[in-house]
Structures are given as C-alpha cells and as structure tokens.
C-alpha positions, 0 to 999 in steps of 0.5 A, a space after each residue: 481505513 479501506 477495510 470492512 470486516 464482515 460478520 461471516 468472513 474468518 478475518 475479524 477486527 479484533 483479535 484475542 487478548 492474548 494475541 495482540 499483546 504479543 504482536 505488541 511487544 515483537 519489535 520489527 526494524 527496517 533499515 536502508 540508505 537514503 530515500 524509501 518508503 516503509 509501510 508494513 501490512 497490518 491494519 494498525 501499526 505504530 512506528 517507535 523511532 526513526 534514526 538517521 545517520 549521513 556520511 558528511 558534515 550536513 544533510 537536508 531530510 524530511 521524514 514524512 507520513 505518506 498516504 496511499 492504499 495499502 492492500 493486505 492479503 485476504 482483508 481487502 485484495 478481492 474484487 469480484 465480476 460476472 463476465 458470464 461466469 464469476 470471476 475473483 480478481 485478486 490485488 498483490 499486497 503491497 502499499 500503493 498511489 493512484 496510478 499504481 493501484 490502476 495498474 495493478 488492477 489492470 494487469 491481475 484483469 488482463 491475466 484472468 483466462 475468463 474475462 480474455 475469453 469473454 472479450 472484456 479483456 484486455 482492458 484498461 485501469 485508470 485513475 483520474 486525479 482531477 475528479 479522483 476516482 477509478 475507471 475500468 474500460 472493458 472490451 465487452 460489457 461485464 458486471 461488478 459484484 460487491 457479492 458473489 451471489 452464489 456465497 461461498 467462501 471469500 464471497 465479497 468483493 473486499 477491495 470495493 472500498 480501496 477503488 470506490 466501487 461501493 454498489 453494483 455496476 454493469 457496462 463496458 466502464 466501471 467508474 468508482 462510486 464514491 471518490 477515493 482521495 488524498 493517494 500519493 498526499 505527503 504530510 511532514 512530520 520533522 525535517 530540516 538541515 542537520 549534521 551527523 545524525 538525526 534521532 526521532 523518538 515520538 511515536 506515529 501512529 500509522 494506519 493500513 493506508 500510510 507509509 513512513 517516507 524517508 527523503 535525504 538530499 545532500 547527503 553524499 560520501 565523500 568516498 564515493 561521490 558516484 551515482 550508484 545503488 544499492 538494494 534496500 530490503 525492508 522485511 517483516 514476517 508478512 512481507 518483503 520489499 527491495 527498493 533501489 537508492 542511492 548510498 549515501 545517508 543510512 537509516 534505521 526504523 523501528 515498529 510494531 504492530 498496534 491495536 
C-alpha cells in the first residue's frame, strides 16, 4: 500500500472508533453497463457484492481485481522539488496504470509556472515496463525532495512511494529508486459463460492500489445491435467518474469502506 503516515501530518491511519464504525455501516452502490473499472478512494475498502445482469440468452464476463496506484487527496498526491525555489507537485485523485500515472505526472510539472521558469519544464514522464520504474527527464537540472527542508505544512513528498522515489536525487533525470511493479496486473476473481444474471455475494477485500474490474464480451441487445454508448458514472461522496461503454449487459456493485 503506497501510503506513509507521518507522526506530524493530521492525516492518521487509524481513525476514531466512533467514526469508523459509521463509514462501516454506509453502503455505497455503483452501477454501469458492460466493461468498467471501480476503485473508491479510501485506504482500505470492501466490495460486498457483485450483480450481473445481460439482455440475451448467454454472456461470457470476468469479474477481476485489477492493480494500480490509487491516489487519494492529501494521503499521497504531493511531491515535492527545488527548481531553485520549492516547488509542491500535486497528482489528481484517481486510480491509475503505469503510463497514466506518468502522464499525469508530467502534465501537473509541465503546469507549474516555476519549474517553466526555471527552464526544467517542459519535461517528460515515462514509465518503463521492462525494468518498472519512473523516469523524469528535465530541461535543467532540478532537485527531488522527499522533505521540504523549510517544514511547514504539507512538508513530505507523500506521492514518493506510489513513483518509487524513496531518497534524495538531483540532475537532469529523476529515476525511481526502488521499482514499482505489478500496475495494470489483473487477477480473476470469477468468470465464465452464463445466462441471464450473475449474483457474486463473497467479499473482496480491496486495497488503495486495487480497483474491481468488470469485463463482458458477447453480451448484446438484441434491440439494439449497435455499437453505441452511454455514460457511466460511478459516484461516492469523495469522488465521481464518467466512463464511456457500450450498453449492453448491466451491473450493479456494492462497498463500503473498511478498516
């Protein structure tokens, strides 16, 4: 789980009895048609049950644990440089592979007025899948901080462990210390060929770095044997998402956060 909690942030591992139980017991539902990924922002969470539902008479669907990094507002979306004066890079929040974890990453540098100013922007993000770890390629030279020296508030580069970066590095190319595997790995939980509906009532323990994928194939209305789309949205009280999937088969999933 790419998230450290330090000992002066406000942002603790444990929350108070009283708080937990609560979000324990507050049942969130997304629902969807066809292929989709569900992640939900929260360190631990628990997908309850899985409902399946297609329009013909047999679909072939796997429904599967796909692992990523998940960035979570203020628990690990910072990093932190010295372009010759401090600069805080913030990831959005969201679930992410490799090579959209880079991109993101290059985009928000790119942004920043400071490091454009410094000449270390624009600059390029990459993520190799043959040795697995980050590659930051700068115009100039520029410093990685896993600290601010200067303390303060939001002072630790938090997102250091999601890219690898765990010390100190200066130069025009900042490359992950450590690799950071397994993004985009899908494991099947249940799959196969089924009519009409499928129920799955086994809990999943789900982590910050795993999303709940759902894939159908074969699946199609016979009303509407078109490629068309319709929009998704998966919502929770932190977050929402809008994917684009053809309609056809429809689910329905429900989860809670866990601790």
């Amino acid at each position: 789980m790419p998230i450290l909690y330090y000992a002066d942030s406000v942002y603790k591992k444990y929350r108070p009895v009283a708080e937990r139980l609560q979000m324990e017991s507050r049942i969130l539902t997304a629902t969807g048609t066809n292929n989709a990924t569900i992640w939900h922002p929260s360190p631990s969470w628990e997908v309850l049950s899985v409902a399946l539902q297609f329009p013909s008479s047999t679909a072939d669907y796997a429904i599967s644990k796909l692992t990523g990094r998940g960035i979570i507002v203020n628990l690990n979306d910072s990093l932190w440089f010295d372009a010759g004066a401090y600069v805080r890079i913030v990831i959005p929040p969201g679930f992410y592979n490799g090579a959209t974890l880079a991109s993101a990453l290059q985009s928000a540098m790119n942004a920043n007025a400071v490091l454009v100013a410094a000449g270390a922007a624009p600059l390029t993000v990459s993520y190799s899948l043959d040795d697995q770890v980050f590659r930051i390629t700068a115009g100039a030279a520029l410093k990685y901080l896993n600290d601010r020296p200067s303390g303060g508030s939001h002072r630790h580069s938090t997102a250091g462990i999601v890219f690898g970066l765990t010390a100190n590095q200066s130069g025009t190319t900042i490359t992950s210390n450590t690799a950071v595997p397994s993004l985009g790995t899908k494991m099947q939980v249940v799959g196969g060929t089924a009519a009409y509906n499928v129920m799955l009532t086994d809990h999943l323990a789900m982590g910050v770095d795993e999303a709940l994928a759902i894939d159908v194939t074969n699946a199609q209305n016979p009303t509407d044997a078109s490629s068309s789309s319709s929009s998704v949205s998966i919502s929770t009280s932190d977050s929402s998402q809008s994917h684009k999937v053809p309609s056809a088969a429809h689910w329905s999933v429900n989860y809670r956060e866990a601790y």
